[in-house]
C-alpha positions as CSV (number, residue, x, y, z in Angstrom):
1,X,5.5,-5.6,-14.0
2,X,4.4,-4.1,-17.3
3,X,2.7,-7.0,-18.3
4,X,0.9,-7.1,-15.1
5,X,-0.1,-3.2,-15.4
6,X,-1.4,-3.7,-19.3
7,X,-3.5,-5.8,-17.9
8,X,-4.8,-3.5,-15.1
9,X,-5.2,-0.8,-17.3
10,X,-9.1,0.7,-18.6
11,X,-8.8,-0.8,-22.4
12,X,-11.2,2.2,-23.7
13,X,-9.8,4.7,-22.5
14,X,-6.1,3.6,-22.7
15,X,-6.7,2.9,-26.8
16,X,-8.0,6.8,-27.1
17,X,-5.1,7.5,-25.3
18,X,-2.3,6.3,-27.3
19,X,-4.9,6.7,-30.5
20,X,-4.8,10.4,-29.6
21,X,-1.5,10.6,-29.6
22,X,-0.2,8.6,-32.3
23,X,-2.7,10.4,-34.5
24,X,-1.5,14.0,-33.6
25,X,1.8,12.7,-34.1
26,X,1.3,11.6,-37.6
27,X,-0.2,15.1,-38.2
28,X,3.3,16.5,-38.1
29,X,3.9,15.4,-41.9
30,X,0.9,17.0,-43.5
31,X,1.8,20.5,-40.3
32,X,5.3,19.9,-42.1
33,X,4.2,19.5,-45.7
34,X,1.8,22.6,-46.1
35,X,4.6,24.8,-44.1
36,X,7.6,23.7,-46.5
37,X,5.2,24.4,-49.3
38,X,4.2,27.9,-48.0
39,X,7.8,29.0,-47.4
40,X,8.7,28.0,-50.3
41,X,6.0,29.6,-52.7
42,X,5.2,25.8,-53.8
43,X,1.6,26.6,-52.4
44,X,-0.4,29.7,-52.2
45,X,-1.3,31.7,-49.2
46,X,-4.7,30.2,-48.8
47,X,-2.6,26.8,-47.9
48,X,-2.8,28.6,-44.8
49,X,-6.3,27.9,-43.8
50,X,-5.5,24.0,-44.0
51,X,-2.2,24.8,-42.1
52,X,-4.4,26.2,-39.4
53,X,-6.9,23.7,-39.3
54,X,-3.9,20.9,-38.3
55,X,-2.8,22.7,-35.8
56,X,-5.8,23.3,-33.9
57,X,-6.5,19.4,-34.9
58,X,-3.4,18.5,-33.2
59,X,-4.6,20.7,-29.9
60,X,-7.7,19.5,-29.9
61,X,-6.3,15.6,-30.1
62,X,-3.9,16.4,-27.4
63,X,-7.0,17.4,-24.9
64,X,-8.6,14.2,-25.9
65,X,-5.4,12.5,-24.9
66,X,-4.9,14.5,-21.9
67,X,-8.5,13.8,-20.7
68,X,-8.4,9.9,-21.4
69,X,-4.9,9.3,-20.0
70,X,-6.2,11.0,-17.0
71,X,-9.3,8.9,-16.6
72,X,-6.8,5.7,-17.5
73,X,-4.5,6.7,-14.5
74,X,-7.2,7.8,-12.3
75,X,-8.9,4.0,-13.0
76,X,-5.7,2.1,-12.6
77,X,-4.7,4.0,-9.2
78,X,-8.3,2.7,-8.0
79,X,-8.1,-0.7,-9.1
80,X,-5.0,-1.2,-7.7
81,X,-5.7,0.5,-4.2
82,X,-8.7,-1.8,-3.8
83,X,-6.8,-4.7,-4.6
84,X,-4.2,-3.9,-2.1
85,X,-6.3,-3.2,0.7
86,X,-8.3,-6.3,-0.1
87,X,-4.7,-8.4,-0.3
88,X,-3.8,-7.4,3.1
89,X,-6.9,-8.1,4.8
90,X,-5.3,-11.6,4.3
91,X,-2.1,-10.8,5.9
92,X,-1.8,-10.8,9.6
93,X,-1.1,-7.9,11.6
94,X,2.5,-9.0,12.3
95,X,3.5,-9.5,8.6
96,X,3.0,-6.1,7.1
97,X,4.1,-2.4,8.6
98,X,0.8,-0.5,8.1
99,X,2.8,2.8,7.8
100,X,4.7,1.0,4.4
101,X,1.1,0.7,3.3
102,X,0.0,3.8,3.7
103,X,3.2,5.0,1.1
104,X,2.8,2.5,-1.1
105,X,-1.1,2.9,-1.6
106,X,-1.0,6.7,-1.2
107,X,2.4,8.3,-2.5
108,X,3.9,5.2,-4.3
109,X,1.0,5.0,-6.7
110,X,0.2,8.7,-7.3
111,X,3.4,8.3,-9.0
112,X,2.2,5.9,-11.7
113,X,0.3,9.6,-13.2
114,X,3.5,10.2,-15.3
115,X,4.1,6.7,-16.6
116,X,0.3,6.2,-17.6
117,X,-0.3,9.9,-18.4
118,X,3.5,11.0,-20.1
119,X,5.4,7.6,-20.6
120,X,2.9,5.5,-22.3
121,X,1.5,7.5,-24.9
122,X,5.2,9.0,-25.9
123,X,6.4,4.8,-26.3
124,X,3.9,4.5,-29.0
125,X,4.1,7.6,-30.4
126,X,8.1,6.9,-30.7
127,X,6.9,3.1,-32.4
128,X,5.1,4.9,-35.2
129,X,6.3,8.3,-36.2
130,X,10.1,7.7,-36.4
131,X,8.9,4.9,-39.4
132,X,6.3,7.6,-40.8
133,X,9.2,9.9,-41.0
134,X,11.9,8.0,-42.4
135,X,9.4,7.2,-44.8
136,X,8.7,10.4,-46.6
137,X,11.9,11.3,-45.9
138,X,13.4,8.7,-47.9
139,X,11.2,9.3,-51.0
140,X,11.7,13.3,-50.6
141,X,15.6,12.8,-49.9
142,X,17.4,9.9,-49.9
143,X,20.9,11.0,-48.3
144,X,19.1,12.7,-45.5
145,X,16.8,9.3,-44.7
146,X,20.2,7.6,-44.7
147,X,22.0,10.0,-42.5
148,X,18.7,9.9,-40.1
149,X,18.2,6.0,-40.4
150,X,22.0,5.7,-38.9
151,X,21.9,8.3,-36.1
152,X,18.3,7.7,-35.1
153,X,19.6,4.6,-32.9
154,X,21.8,6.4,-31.1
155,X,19.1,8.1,-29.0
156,X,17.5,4.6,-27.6
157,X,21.1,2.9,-26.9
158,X,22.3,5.8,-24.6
159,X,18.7,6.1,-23.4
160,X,19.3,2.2,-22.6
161,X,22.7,2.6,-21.3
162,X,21.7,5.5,-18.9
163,X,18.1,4.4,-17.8
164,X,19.5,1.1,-16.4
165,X,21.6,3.2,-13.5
166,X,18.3,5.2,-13.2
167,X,16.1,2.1,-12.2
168,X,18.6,1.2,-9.9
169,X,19.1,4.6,-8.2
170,X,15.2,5.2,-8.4
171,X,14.3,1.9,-6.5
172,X,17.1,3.0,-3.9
173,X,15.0,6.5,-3.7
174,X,11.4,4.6,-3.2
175,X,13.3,2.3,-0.4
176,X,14.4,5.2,1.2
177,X,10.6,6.8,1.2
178,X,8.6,3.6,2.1
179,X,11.1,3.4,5.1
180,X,10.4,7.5,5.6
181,X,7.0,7.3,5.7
182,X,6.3,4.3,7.2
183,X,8.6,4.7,10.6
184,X,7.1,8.5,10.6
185,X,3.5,6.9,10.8
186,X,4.6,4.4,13.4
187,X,6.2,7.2,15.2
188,X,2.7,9.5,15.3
189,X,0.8,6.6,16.2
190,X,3.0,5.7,19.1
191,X,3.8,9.0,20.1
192,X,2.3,9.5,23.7
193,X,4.2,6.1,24.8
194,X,7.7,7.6,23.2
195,X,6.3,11.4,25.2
196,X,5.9,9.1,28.8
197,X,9.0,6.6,28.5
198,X,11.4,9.9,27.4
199,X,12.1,8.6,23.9
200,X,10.6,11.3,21.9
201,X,13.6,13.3,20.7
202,X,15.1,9.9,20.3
203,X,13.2,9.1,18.0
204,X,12.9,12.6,16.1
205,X,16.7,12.0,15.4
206,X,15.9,8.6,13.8
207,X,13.2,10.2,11.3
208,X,16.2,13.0,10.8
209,X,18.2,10.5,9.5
210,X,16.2,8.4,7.4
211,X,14.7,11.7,5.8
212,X,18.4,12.4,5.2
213,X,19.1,8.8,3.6
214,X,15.6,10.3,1.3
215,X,17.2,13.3,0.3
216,X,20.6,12.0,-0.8
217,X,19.2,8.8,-2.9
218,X,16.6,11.9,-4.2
219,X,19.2,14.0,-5.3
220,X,21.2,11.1,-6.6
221,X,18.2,10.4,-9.1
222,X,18.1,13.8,-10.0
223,X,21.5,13.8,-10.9
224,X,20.7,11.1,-12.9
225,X,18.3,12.5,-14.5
226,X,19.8,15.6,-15.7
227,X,22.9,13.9,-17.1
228,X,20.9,11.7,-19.0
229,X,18.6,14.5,-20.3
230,X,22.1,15.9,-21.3
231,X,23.2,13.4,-23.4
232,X,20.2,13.0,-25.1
233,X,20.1,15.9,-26.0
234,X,23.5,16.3,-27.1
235,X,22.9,13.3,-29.6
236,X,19.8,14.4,-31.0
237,X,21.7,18.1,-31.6
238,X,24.9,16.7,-33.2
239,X,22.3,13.9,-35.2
240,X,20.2,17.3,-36.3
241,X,23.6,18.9,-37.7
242,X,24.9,15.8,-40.0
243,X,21.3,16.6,-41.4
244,X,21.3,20.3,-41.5
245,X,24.9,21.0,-42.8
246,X,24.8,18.8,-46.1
247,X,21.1,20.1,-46.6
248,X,22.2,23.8,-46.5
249,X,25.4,22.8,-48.4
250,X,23.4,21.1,-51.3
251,X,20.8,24.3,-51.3
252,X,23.9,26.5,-51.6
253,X,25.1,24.3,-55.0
254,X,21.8,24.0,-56.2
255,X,21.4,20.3,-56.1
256,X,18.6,20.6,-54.0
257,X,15.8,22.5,-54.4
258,X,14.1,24.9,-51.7
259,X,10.9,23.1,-50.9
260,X,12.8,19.6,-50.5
261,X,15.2,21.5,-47.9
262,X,12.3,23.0,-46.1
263,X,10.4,19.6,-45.7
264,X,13.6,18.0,-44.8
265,X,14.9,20.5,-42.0
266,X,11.0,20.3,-40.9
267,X,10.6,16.4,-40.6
268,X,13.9,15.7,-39.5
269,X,13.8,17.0,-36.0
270,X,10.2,15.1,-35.4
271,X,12.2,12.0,-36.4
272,X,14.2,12.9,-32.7
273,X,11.9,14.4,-31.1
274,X,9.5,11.4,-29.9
275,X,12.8,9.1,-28.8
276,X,13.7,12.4,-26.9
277,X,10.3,13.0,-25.1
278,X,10.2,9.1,-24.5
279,X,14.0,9.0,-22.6
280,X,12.9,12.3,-20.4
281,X,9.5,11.0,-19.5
282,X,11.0,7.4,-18.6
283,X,12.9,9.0,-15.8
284,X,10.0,10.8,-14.1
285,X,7.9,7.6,-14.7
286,X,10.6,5.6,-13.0
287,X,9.5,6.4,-9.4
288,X,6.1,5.3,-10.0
289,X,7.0,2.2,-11.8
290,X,9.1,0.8,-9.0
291,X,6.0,1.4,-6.6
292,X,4.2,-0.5,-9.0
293,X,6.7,-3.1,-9.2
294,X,6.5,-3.6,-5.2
295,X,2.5,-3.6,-5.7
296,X,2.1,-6.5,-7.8
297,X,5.1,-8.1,-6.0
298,X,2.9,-7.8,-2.9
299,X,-0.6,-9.0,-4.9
300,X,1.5,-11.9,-6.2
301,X,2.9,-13.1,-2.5
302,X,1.7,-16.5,-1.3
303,X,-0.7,-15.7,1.8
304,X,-0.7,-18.9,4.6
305,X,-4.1,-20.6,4.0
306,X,-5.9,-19.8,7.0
307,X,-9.1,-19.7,6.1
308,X,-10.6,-22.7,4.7
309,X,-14.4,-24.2,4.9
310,X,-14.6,-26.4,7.8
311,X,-16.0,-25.1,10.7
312,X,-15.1,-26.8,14.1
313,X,-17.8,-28.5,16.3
314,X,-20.5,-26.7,17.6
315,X,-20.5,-25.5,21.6
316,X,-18.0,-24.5,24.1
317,X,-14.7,-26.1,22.2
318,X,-11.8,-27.5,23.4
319,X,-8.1,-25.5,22.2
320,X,-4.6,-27.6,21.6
321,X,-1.9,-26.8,20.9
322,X,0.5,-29.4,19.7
323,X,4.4,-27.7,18.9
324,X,3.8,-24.3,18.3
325,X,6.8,-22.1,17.3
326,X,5.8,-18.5,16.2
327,X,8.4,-16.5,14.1
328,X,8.1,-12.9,13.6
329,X,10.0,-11.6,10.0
330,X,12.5,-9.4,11.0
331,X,13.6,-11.1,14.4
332,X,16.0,-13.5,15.4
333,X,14.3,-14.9,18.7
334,X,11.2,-17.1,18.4
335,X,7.9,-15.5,20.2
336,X,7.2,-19.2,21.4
337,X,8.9,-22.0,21.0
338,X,8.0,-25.5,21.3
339,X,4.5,-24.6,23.1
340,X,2.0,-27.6,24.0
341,X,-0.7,-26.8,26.1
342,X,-4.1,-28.2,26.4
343,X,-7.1,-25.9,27.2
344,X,-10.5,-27.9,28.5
345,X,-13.7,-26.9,27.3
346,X,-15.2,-24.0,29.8
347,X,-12.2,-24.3,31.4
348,X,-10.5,-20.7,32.7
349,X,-7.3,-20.1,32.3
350,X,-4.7,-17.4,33.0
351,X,-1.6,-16.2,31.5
352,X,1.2,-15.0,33.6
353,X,4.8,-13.5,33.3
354,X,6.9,-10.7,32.1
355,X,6.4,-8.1,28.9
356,X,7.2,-9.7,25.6
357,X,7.1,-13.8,26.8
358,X,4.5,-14.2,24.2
359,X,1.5,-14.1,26.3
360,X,-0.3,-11.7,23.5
361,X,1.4,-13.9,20.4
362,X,-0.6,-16.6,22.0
363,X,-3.8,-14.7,22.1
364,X,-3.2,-13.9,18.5
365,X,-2.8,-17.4,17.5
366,X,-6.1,-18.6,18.6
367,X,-7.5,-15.6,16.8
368,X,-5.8,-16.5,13.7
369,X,-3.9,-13.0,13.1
370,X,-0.8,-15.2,13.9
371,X,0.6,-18.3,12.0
372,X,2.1,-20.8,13.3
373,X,5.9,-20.8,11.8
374,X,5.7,-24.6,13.6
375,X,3.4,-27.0,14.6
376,X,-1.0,-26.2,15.1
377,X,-3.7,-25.2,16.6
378,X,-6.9,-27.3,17.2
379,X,-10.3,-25.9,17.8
380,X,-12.2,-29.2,18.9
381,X,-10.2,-31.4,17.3
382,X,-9.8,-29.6,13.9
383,X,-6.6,-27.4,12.8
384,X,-7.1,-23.5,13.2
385,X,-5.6,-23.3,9.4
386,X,-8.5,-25.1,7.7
387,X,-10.7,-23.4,9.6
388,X,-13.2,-20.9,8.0
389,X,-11.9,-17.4,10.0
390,X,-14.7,-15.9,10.2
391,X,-17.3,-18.1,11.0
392,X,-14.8,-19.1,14.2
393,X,-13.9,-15.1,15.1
394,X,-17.9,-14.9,15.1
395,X,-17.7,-17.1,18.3
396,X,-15.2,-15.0,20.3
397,X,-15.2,-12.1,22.6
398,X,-11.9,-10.5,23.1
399,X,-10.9,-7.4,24.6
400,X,-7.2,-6.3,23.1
401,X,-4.4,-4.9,25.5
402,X,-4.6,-1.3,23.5
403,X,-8.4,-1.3,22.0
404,X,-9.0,0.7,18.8
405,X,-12.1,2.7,18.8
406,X,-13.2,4.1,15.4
407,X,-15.0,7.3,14.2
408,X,-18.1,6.5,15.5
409,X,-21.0,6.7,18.1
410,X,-20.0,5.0,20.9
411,X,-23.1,2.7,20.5
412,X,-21.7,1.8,17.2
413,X,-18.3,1.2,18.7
414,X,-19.7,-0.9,21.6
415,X,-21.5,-3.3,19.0
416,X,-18.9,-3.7,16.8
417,X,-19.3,-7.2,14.5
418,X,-22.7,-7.9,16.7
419,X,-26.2,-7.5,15.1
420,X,-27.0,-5.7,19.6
421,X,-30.3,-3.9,20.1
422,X,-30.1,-0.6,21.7
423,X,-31.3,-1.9,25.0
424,X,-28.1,-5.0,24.9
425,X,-25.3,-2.2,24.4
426,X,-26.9,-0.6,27.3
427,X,-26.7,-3.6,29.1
428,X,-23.4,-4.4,28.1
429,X,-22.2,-0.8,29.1
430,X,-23.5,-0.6,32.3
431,X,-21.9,-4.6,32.9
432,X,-18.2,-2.6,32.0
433,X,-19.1,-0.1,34.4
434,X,-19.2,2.5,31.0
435,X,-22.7,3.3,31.5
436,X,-22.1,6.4,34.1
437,X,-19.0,8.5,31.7
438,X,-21.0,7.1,28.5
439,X,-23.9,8.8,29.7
440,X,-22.7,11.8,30.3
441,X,-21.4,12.3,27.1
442,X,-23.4,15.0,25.1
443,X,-25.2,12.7,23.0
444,X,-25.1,9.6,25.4
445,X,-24.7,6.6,23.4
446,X,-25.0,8.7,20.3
447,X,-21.9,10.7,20.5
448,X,-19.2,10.4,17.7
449,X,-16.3,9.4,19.2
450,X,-12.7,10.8,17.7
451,X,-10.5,8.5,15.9
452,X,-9.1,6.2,18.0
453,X,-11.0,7.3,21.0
454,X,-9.2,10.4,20.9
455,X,-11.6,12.3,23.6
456,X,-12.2,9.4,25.6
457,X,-9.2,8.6,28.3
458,X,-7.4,5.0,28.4
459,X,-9.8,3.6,30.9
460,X,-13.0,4.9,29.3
461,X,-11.3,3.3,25.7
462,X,-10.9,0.2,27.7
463,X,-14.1,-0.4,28.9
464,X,-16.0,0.5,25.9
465,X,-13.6,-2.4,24.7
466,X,-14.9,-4.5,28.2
467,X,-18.6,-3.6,26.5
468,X,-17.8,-5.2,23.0
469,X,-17.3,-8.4,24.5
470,X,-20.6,-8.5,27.5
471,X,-22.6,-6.9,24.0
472,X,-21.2,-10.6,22.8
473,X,-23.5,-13.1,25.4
474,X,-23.5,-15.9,23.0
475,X,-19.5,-16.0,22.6
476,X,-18.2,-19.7,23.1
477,X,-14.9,-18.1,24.2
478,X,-12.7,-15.0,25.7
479,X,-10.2,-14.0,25.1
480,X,-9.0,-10.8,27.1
481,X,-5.7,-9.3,27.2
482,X,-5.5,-7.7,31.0
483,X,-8.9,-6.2,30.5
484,X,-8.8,-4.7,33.5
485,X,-5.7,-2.5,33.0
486,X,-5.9,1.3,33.3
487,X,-8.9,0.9,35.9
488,X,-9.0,2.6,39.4
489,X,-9.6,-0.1,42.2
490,X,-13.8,0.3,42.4
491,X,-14.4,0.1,38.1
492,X,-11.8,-3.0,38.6
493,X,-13.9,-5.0,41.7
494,X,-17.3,-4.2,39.9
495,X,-15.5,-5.6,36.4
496,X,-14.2,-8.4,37.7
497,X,-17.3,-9.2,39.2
498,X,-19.0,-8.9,35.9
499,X,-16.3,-10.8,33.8
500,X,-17.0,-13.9,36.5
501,X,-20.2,-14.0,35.4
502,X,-19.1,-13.7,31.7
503,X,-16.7,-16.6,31.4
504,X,-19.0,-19.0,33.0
505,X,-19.8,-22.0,30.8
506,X,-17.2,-20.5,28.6
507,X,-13.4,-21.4,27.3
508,X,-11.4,-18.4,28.6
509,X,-8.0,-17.3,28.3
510,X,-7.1,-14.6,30.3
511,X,-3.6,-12.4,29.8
512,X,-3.0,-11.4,33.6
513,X,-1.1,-9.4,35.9
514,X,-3.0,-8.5,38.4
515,X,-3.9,-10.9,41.6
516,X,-7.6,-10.3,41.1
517,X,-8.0,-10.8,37.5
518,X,-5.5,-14.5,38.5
519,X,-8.4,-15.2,40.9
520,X,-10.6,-15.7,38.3
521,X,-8.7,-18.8,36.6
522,X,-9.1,-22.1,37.1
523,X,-5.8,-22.5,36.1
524,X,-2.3,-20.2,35.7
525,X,0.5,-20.6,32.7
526,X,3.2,-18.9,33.2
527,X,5.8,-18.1,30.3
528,X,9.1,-16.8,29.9
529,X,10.7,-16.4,26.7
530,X,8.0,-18.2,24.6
531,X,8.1,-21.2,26.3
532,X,5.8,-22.6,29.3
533,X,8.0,-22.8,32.5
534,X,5.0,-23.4,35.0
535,X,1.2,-25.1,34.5
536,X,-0.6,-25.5,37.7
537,X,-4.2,-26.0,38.7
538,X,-5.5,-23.5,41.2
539,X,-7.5,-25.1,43.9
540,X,-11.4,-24.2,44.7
541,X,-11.5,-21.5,47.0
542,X,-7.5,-21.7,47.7
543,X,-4.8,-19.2,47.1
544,X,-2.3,-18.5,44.0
């Protein structure tokens, strides 16, 4: 992952960073110089005015480095949140948990700030003024340098020793939260379903639990944390008294003289101090780092090919499918299994049978948000994974079981993905029978809708959906997912009327429960358990 986030990282402002900070860092041998020799009457009081000019130097290069490692984290954050929204745009619906996103994109890299801002810059502060140190220290003293040279290592191999259980606790913490957050978001989103099937406190129980699993692994990383803070500390203090003991012994006998004692009690702590800072900033830095890790794993996953450059024949098309098994990750049982089925061109057909025997899966194959685990899917003759996506999603219509409507006018909503004058959404709402409650909305077709469709009720969502697809007349194929669900019995006859007259001259598949909307098929499928148990053609003017 490191490698991967160098990479990523703004190269100006990261170099004024860590210049910043080494810099400063080095400062500490004149800062200790001019003290030792003002303490010890080696240099005059005016030394003072030099004295006072490093340290406001070292303030004023700790903004700089404050500023630029800000900017550095800020630009990272950005670069990678665009790159992960634009990565799962790839994905499917199915393959990723949108509430696992919103962690990872939100809270999981907010947590990079103390790795880019703290952990960085102390990493190569700790490369350069340990050396810089030992240095002066052993032409000023040698038998101090030597004492320092040998305990200095201590500090990293405990550091080592300590920060590999803290990885492993610290990944088990950002588990914990990804699960947290993401079941709490698919738990808000779906919370009027839970409210109506009686599964609301259920559920409130589940988020108590994982929230509990959260809090135990976080307090296990604090634990962590604070012991190895601990023994850090306890090394660098017991390394600091082998230094200070023989110094203040030698001073005592006189083999030393006072401004060598100074400048070696001064510079021997900032030979610690950077190791230190670098083992208690690698722990806060930790959480971020394992998001990061999960980031690039998830930039750096193979994504099916489904979108190539062919584009399949021009007109109404014919759809095969030849074998198709569809796999979801997590579950055991196949959505379909084995499924051939041969769909004419302008032909209508209708889907039939019980919740969850993959009537919707298929719907989402031929849209492409599915792939195939087995087998294809031919659009005229040419495989649905070569195809180019977009170009074949511009020559659908479909109308989703549970439509999303954004944060928009509902004019903008209604022609969503088509170029529609204001006079064809009319059109289009008044074929959906949305033209009367769109109306008398308070700007008409102007009104901003809440996100969602929050002030709109489930009918009035679904046939602003039923308006997307007649504000689509030059759509080759339908696909509608019981479009007339959540309609009182006049909307549903006037729709039904209209959707006649939509899918002539049209391929359309049509996800169906009601007798009406199975009236309008040429031809009924029925599934159970992924798998096609009945295929009949309905006869012209006959009966189901």
């Amino acid at each position: 992952m490191h490698r991967d986030l160098m990479r990523s990282l703004p190269r100006r402002h990261l170099a004024v960073c860590l210049g910043a900070a080494i810099v400063a860092g080095l400062l500490v041998l004149v800062q200790a110089e001019l003290l030792a020799g003002v303490l010890s009457g080696r240099f005059t009081v005016a030394a003072l005015l030099p004295l006072a000019l490093v340290f406001g130097l070292r303030g004023a290069l700790g903004w700089v480095q404050c500023v630029a490692a800000g900017r550095t984290a800020s630009g990272v954050k950005s670069l990678l949140r665009h790159r992960l929204l634009a990565r799962f745009q790839e994905f499917s619906p199915a393959e990723h948990r949108s509430g696992e996103l919103v962690t990872l994109t939100g809270r999981g890299l907010d947590a990079l700030d103390p790795y880019l801002t703290g952990y960085l810059p102390s990493v190569a502060v700790a490369a350069v003024v340990p050396v810089a140190v030992l240095i002066r220290l052993f032409v000023a003293d040698l038998a101090t340098a030597i004492i320092v040279l040998l305990t200095l290592p201590l500090i990293p191999i405990f550091g080592a020793l300590v920060g590999m259980t803290t990885k492993a606790v610290t990944e088990r913490q950002w588990r914990a939260l990804a699960r947290l957050g993401g079941h709490f978001l698919d738990v808000v989103r779906g919370l009027p379903t839970l409210r109506a099937f009686g599964r609301a406190r259920y559920q409130a129980s589940v988020i108590r639990e994982v929230a509990g699993r959260h809090r135990s692994a976080t307090m296990r990383t604090l634990r962590v944390a604070f012991l190895s803070s601990l023994v850090l500390e306890l090394v660098a203090s017991l390394s600091l008294a082998l230094v200070a003991v023989p110094v203040g012994l030698r001073l005592l006998s006189g083999s030393l003289d006072l401004s060598t004692a100074l400048l070696v009690l001064l510079l021997a702590p900032e030979a610690y101090l950077p190791l230190r800072a670098m083992g208690t900033r690698f722990h806060a830095a930790m959480e971020g780092v394992t998001a990061a890790d999960q980031a690039f794993a998830l930039l750096g996953e193979d994504v099916p090919e489904r979108s190539g450059r062919l584009t399949a024949p021009g007109g109404v098309p014919e759809i095969r499918l030849e074998s198709v098994t569809v796999r979801y990750p997590g579950r055991e049982d196949a959505a379909l299994t084995e499924v051939s089925l041969v769909i004419g061109a302008g032909e209508r057909v209708a889907l039939v049978g019980e919740s969850g025997a993959g009537k919707s899966t298929l719907l989402h194959l031929l849209l492409g948000f599915v792939t195939p685990s087995a087998g294809r899917v031919l659009i005229g003759g040419v495989d649905l994974a070569e195809l180019d996506l977009d170009a074949w999603r511009r020559r659908l219509a479909f109308v989703p079981q549970r439509p999303h409507l954004f944060a928009a006018s509902v004019a903008d909503n209604i022609r969503l993905g088509s170029p529609a004058a204001p006079a064809q959404v009319r059109t289009a709402a008044a074929e959906a029978q949305a033209a009367e409650f769109v109306e008398a909305l308070p700007d008409g077709y102007d009104t901003v809708l809440g996100e969602r469709g929050a002030n709109l009720s489930a009918g009035q969502r679904q046939r602003v959906a039923l308006a997307r697809a007649f504000c689509r007349p030059d759509a080759e194929v339908l696909l509608l997912d019981e479009p007339t669900a959540r309609l009182d019995g006049r909307s549903e006859s006037a729709v039904l009327d209209s959707t006649r007259r939509l899918a002539e001259g049209r391929t359309a598949v049509i996800v169906a429960h009601r007798p009406a909307m199975i009236d309008l098929a040429d031809r009924v499928i029925r599934l159970t358990g992924g798998t096609i148990v009945e295929d009949h053609v309905r006869p012209v003017g006959g009966t189901r």
